[in-house]
C-alpha positions as CSV (number, residue, x, y, z in Angstrom):
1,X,18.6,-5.7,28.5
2,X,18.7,-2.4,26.5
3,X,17.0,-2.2,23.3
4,X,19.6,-2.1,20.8
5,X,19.5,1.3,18.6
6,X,19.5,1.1,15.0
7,X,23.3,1.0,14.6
8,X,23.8,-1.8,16.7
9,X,20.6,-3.5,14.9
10,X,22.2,-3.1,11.4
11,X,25.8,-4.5,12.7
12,X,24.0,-7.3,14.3
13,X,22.2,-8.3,11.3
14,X,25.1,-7.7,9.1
15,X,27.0,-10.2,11.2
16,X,24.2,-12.9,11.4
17,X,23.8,-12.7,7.5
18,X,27.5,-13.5,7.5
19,X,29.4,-10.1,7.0
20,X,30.1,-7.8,4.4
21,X,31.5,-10.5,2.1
22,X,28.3,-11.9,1.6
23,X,25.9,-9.1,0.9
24,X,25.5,-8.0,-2.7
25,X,22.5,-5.3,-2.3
26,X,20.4,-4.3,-0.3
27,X,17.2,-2.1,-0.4
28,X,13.9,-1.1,1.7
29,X,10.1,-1.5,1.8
30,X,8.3,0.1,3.9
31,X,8.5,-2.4,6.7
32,X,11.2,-4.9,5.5
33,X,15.4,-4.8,4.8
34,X,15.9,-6.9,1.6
35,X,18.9,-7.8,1.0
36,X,20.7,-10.1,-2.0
37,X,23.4,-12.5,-0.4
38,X,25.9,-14.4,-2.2
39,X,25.1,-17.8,0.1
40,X,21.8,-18.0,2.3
41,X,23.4,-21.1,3.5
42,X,25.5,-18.5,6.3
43,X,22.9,-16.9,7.7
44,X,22.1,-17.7,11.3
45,X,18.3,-17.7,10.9
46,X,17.7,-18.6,14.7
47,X,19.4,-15.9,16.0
48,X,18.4,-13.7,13.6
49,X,15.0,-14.2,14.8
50,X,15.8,-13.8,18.5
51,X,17.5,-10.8,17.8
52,X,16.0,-7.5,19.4
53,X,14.1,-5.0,16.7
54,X,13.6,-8.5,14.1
55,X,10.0,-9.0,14.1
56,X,10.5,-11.8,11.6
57,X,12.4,-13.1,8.5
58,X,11.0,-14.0,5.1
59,X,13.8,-16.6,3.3
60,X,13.1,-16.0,-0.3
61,X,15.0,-15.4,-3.1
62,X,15.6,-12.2,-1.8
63,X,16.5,-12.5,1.7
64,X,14.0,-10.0,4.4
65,X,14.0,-8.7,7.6
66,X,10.9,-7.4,9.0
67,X,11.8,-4.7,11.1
68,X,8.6,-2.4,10.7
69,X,7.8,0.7,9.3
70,X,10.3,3.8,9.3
71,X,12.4,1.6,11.3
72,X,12.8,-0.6,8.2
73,X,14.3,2.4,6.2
74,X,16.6,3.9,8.9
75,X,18.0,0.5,9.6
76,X,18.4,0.4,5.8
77,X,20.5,3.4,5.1
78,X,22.9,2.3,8.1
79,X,23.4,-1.2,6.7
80,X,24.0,0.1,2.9
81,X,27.3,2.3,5.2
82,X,27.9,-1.2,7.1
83,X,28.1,-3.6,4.3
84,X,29.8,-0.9,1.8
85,X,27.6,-2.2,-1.0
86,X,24.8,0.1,-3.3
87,X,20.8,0.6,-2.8
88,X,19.8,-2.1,-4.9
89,X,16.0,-1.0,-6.6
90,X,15.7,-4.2,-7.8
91,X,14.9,-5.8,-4.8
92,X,12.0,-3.4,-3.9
93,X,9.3,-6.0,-5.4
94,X,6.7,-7.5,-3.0
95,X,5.2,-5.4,-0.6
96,X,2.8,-1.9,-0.4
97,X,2.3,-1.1,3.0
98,X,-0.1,-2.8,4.4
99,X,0.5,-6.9,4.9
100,X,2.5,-9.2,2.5
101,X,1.4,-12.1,1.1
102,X,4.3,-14.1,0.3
103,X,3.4,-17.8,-0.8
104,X,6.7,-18.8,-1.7
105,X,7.7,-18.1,1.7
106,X,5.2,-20.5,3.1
107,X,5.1,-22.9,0.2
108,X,9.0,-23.1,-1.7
109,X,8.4,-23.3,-5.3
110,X,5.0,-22.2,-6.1
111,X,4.7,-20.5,-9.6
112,X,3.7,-17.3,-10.0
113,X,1.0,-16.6,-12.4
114,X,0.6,-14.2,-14.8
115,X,-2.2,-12.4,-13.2
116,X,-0.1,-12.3,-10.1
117,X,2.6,-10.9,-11.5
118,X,0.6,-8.4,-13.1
119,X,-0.8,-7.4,-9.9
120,X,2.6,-7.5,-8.3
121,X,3.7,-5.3,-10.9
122,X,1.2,-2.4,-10.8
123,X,2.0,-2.8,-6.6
124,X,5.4,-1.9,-7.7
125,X,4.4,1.1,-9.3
126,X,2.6,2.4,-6.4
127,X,5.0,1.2,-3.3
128,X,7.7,3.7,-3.8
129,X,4.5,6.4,-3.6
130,X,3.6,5.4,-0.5
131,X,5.5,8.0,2.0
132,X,4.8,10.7,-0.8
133,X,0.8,9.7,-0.1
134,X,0.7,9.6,3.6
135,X,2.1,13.0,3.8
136,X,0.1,14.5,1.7
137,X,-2.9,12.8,2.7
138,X,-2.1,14.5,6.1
139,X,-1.0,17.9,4.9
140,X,-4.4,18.2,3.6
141,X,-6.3,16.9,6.3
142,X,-4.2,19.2,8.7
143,X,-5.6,21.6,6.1
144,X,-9.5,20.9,5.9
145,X,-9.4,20.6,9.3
146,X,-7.9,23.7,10.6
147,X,-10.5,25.7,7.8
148,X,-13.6,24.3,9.4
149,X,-12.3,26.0,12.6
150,X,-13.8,29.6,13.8
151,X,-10.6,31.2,13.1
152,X,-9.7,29.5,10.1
153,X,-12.9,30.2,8.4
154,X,-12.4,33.8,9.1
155,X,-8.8,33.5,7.0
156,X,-9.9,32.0,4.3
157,X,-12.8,34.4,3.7
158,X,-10.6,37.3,4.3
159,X,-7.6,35.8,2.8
160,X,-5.4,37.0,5.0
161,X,-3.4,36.6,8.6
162,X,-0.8,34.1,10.0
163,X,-3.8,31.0,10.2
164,X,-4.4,31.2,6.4
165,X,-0.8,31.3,5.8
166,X,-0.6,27.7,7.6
167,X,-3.4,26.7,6.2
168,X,-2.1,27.3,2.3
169,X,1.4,26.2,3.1
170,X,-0.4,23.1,4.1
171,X,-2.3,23.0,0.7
172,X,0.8,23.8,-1.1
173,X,2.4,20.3,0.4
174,X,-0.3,18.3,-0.3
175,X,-1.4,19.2,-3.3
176,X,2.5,19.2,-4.5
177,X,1.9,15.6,-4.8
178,X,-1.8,15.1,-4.9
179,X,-2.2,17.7,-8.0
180,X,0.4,15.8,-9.6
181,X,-0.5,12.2,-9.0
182,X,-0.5,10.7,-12.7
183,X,2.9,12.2,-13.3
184,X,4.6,10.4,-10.2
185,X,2.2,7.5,-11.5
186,X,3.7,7.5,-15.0
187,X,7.3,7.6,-13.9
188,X,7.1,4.5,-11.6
189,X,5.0,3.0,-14.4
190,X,7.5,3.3,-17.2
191,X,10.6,2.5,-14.2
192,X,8.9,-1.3,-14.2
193,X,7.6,-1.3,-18.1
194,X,11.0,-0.4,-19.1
195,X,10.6,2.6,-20.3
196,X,12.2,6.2,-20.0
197,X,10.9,7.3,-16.8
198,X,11.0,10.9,-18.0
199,X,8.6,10.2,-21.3
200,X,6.4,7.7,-18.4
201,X,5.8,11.3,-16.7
202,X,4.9,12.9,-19.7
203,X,2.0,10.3,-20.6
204,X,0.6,11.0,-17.1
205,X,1.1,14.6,-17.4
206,X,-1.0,14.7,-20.9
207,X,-3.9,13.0,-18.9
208,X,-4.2,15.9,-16.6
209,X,-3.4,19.4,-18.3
210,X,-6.4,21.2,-19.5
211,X,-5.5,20.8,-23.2
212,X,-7.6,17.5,-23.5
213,X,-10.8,19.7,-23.1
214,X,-9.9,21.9,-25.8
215,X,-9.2,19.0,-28.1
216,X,-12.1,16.9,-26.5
217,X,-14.4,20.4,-27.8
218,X,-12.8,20.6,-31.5
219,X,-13.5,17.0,-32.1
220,X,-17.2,16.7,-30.9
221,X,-16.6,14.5,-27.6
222,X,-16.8,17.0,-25.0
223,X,-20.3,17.2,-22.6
224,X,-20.7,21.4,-21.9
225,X,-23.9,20.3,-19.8
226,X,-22.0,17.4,-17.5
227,X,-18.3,17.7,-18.5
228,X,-17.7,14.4,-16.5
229,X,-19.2,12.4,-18.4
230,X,-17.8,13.5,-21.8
231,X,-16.0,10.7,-23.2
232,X,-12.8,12.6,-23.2
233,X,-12.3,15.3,-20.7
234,X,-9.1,15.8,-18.6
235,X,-8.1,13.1,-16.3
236,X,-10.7,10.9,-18.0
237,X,-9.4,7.4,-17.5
238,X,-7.3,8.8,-14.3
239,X,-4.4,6.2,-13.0
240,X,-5.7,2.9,-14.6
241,X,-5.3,4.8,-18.0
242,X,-1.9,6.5,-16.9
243,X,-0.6,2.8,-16.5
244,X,-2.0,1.5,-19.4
245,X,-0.4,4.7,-21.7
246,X,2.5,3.5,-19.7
247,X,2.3,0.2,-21.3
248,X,1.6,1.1,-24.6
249,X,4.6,3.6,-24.4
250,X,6.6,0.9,-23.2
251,X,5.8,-1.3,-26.5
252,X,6.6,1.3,-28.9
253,X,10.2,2.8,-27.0
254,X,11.5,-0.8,-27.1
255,X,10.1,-1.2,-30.9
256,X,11.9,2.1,-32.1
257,X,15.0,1.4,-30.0
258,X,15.5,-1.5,-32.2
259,X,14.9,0.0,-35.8
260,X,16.1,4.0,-35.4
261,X,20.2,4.4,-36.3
262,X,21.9,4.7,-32.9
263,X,23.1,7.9,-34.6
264,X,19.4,9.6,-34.4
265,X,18.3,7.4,-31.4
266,X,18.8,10.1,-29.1
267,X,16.9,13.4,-30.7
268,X,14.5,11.1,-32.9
269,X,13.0,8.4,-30.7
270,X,11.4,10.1,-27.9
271,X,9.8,12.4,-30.7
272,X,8.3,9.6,-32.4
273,X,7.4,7.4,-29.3
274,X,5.6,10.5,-27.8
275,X,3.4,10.9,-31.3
276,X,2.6,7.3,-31.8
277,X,1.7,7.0,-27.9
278,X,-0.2,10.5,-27.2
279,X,-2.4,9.9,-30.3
280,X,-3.2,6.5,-29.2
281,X,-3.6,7.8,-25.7
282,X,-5.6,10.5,-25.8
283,X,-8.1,9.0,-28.1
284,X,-8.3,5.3,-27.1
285,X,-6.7,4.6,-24.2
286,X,-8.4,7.5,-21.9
287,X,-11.9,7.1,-23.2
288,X,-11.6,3.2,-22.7
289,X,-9.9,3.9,-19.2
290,X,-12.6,6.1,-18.5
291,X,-15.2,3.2,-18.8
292,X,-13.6,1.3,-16.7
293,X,-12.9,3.4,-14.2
294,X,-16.8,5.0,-14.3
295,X,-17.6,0.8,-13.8
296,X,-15.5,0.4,-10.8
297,X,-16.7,3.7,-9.0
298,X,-20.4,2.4,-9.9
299,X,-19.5,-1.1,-8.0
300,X,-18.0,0.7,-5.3
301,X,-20.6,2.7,-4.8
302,X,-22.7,-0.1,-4.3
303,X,-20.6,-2.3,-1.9
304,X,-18.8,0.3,0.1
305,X,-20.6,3.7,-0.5
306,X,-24.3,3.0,-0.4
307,X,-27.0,4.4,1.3
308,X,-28.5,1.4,2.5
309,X,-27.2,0.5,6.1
310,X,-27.8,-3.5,5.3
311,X,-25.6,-3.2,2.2
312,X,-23.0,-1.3,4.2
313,X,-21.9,-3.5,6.7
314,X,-22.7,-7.1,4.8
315,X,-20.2,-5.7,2.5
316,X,-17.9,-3.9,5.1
317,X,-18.0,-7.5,7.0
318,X,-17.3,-9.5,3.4
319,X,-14.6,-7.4,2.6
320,X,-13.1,-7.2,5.9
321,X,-13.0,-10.6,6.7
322,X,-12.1,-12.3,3.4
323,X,-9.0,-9.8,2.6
324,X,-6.2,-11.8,4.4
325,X,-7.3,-14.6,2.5
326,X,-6.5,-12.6,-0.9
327,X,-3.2,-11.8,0.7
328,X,-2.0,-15.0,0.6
329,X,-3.4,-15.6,-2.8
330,X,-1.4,-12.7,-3.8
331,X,-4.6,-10.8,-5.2
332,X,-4.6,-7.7,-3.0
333,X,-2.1,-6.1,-5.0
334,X,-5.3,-5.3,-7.8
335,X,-7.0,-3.2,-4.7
336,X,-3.9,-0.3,-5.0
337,X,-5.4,0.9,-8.5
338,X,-8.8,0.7,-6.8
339,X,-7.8,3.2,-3.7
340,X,-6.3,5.5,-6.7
341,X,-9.8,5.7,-8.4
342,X,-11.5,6.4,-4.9
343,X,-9.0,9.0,-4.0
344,X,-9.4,10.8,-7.6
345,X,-13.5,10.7,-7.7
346,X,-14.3,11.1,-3.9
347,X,-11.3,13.0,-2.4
348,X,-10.6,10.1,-0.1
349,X,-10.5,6.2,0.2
350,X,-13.5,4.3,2.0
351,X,-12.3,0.6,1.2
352,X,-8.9,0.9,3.2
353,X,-10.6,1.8,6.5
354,X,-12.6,-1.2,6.0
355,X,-9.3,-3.5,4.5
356,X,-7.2,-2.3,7.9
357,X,-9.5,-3.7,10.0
358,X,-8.0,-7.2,8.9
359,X,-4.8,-7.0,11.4
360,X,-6.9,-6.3,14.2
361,X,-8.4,-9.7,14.2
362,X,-5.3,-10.9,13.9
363,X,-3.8,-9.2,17.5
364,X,-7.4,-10.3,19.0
365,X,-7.0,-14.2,18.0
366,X,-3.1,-13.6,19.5
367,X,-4.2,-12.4,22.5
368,X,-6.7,-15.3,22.9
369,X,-4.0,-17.9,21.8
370,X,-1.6,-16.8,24.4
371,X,-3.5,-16.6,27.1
372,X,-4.4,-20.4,26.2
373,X,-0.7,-20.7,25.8
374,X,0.2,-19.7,29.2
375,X,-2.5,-22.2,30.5
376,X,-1.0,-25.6,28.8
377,X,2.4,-23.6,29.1
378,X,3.5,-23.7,25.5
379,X,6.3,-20.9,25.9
380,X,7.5,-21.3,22.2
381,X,4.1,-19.6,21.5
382,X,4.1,-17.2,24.0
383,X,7.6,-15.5,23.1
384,X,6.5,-15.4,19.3
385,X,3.2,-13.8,20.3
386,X,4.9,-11.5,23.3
387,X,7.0,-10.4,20.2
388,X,5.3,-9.6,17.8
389,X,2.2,-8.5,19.2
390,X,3.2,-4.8,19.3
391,X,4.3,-4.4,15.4
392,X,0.6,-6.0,15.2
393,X,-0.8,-3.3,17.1
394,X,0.8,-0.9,14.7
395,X,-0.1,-2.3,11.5
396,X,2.7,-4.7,10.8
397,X,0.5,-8.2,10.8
398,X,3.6,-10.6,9.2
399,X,4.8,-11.8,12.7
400,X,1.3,-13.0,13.8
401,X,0.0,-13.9,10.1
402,X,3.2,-16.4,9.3
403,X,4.3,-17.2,13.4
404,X,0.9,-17.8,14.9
405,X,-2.5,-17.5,13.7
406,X,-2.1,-19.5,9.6
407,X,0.7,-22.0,10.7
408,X,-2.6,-23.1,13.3
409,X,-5.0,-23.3,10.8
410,X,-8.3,-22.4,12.7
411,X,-7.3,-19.1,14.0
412,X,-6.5,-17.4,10.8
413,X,-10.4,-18.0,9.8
414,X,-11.4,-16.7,13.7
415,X,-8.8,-13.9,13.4
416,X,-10.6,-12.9,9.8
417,X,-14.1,-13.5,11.4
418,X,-13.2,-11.2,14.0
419,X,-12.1,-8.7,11.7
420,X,-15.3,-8.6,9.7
421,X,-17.2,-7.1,12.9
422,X,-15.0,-4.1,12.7
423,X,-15.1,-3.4,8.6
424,X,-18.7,-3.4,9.4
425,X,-18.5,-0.5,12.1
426,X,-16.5,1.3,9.9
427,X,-19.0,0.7,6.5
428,X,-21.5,1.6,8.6
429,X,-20.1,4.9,10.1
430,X,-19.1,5.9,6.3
431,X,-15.5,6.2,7.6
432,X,-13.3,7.6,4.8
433,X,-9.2,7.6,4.8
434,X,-7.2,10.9,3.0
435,X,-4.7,8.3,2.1
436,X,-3.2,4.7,2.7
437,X,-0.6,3.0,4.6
438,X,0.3,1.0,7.1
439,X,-3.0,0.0,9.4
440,X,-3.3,-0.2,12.8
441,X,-2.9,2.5,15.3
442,X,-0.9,4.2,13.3
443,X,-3.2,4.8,10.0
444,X,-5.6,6.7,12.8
445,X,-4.5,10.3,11.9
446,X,-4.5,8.9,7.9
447,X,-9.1,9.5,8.5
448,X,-10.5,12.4,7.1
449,X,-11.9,13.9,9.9
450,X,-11.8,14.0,14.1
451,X,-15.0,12.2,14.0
452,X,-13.9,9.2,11.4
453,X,-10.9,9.0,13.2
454,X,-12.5,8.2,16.3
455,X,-14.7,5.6,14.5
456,X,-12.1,3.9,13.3
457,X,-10.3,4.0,16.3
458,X,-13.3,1.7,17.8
459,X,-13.7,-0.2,14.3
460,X,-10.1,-1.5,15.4
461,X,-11.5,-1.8,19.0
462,X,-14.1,-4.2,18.2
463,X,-11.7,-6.4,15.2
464,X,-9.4,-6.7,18.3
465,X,-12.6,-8.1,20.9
466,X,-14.3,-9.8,18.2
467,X,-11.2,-11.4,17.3
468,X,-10.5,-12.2,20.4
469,X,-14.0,-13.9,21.7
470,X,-14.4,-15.7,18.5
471,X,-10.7,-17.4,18.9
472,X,-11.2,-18.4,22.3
473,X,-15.1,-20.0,21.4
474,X,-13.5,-21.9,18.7
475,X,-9.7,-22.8,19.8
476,X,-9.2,-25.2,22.2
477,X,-6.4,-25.2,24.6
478,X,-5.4,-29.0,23.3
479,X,-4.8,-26.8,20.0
480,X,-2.5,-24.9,21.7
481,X,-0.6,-27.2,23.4
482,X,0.0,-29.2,20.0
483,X,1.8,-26.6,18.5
């Protein structure tokens, strides 16, 4: 049977969804269609399901189509054309590109609390980033790599040639976005506070312009010997403070909305908002920011850049192996803010290496379970596995989290067990991302370096095996059979 291309996919789930007439929106994450439906009660779930490029289906309040990523958006676009109905943003909550933990899809009616939706909040902030920061994350590495070459040493030194033209055009891309982070960060953050997106950018460009130095001097809280650790310098507080500022700004717009004349709303609200936030901003917020971020990049350092071996991979095995589990309670959403702060102070991220090996236990304990599978001849179990064992290879672990390995019980604790072995390897060999993304064998190129990316390439190698032996040790083929 041919595989359907992405026209035919988008008319075929436009047809199972029940037509034009029932779509109201629709909108993309990175690897799922969302889309708003008038009734739910007209979609043909089962053949949905069965249907060619569908690695699964969430039914929430937002109806969603895993299709996987890049795919998800392309099919996205076409169906917005199909359906003849607008790119609706507000249907971009859940998801940041790695795997999603939706309780309400596996237990209707759970509340959300307010932590968790904090958390799913700042993930909002940070999932419509996510292209921007695996672009640039390569453009960079492209860049540092191609430097530490014969010939591209020689250009840089003499400035000069076609090689050190690549290799700044290169710089210019990434850093476009890199250089610029909080801005982009202060946008998104006022888009989900509520806030005017433009005055969000300005908060995050304050944080970063050199300016802050030469008030940090004048006022006496400025370290000539160690600049870093001045209480105020530029960028002090980085993204955690750009959010917060965010907040803050947030507060006061919708405050001053209410009490300025509509008359002088437009010319004197930002004026005032700006005043009453910068001043808070530049000498609360960012000092406190700072504090907190200097305390998380002192934990880090600890747990997943130490010097001691022992520390390394206990802790690359602990995080590894437990961070499914905080999927599902919805908490991994708090870990974006934490690869910001690595990304800013080291120039890369060491805890998503470590985080991605997570799906690879998950395709090790598939394998295992479907080679059971074909013993006792369970062929439900097969087809889901034979399905979605490829968007699992790639990073996408939904299929195999929600259709195999936690609807089983046992496996989903062998699967994170596995998984553990290869954040180890990875702690161990100090392997450090440019970026983050979707795992897998596709966040390979996202390492910093040939070397790192080979490591993780075998990280994965031994989540998959180690997934894989552990699974079979502890999952018995009457297990199998039963489900």
């Amino acid at each position: 049977m041919a595989k359907l291309t992405n026209e035919q996919l988008s008319q075929e789930i436009l047809r199972l969804v029940g037509g034009k007439e029932n779509v109201l929106g629709a909108f993309n994450c990175m690897t799922r269609l969302r889309i708003k439906l008038r009734d739910q009660s007209k979609i043909d779930v089962q053949a949905l399901k069965a249907t060619d490029g569908v690695l699964g289906i969430v039914e929430d309040e937002t109806f969603q189509v895993i299709l996987g990523p890049g795919k998800a958006k392309k099919v996205c676009d076409i169906f917005i054309e199909d359906a003849q109905v607008s790119r609706d943003g507000s249907l971009a909550a859940g998801e940041i590109g790695d795997w999603e933990a939706n309780k309400e899809a596996m237990k209707s009616g759970q509340k959300q609390s307010p932590l968790k939706r904090g958390l799913r909040t700042i993930a909002n902030i940070f999932m419509p980033l996510i292209p921007s920061i695996i672009a640039a994350g390569i453009f960079n590495g492209f860049a540092s790599l191609l430097s530490q070459t014969g010939a591209g040493q020689l250009a840089v030194a003499e400035q000069a040639g076609a090689m050190f033209i690549i290799i700044t055009f290169l710089q210019l891309m990434g850093g476009a976005f890199l250089a610029h982070f909080a801005i982009f960060t202060g946008i998104n953050a006022a888009t989900q506070f509520g806030a005017t997106p433009a005055l969000g950018g300005m908060i995050g460009a304050m944080s970063i312009m050199a300016h802050i130095n030469t008030i940090s001097q004048t006022v006496g809280l400025f370290n000539a010997e160690v600049p870093l650790q001045s209480i105020l310098t530029t960028g002090r507080g980085g993204i955690i403070g750009v959010i917060f500022g965010v907040w803050v700004l947030s507060k006061i717009e919708k405050r001053m909305r209410k009490i300025i004349p509509d008359t002088l709303d437009l010319v004197v609200t930002p004026v005032a908002v700006l005043i009453c936030t910068a001043l808070l901003f530049v000498f609360i917020i960012m000092p406190l920011a700072g504090f907190v971020s200097d305390g998380l990049v002192f934990v880090l350092g600890f747990l997943i850049a130490s010097a001691n071996p022992v520390i390394s991979v206990v802790s690359g095995f602990v995080l590894a192996a437990l961070f499914l589990p905080l999927v599902l309670l919805g908490l991994h959403h708090g870990l974006i803010p934490i690869y910001a702060v690595q990304l800013e102070s080291l120039g890369g991220v060491t805890l998503f290496p470590v985080l991605a090996m997570a799906g690879a236990g998950q395709v090790g304990a598939a394998i295992a379970i479907y080679l059971k599978a074909n013993k006792v001849g369970n062929k439900r179990i097969k087809s889901v596995i034979y399905g979605a064992l490829p968007a699992g290879f790639l990073g996408v672990g939904e299929p195999l989290i929600y259709g195999v390995t936690l609807p089983m019980g046992k496996p989903f604790i062998t699967a994170g067990l596995g998984a553990g072995f290869g954040g180890a390897f990875v702690r161990l060999m100090d392997v450090m991302s440019v970026a983050w993304g979707p795992s897998g064998l596709v966040a390979i190129p996202l390492m910093s370096t040939p070397a790192q990316m080979a490591f993780f390439a075998i990280g994965l190698v031994i989540s998959y095996i180690m997934g894989f032996i552990i699974t079979t040790v502890f999952i018995k083929e009457k297990d199998v059979a039963a489900v």
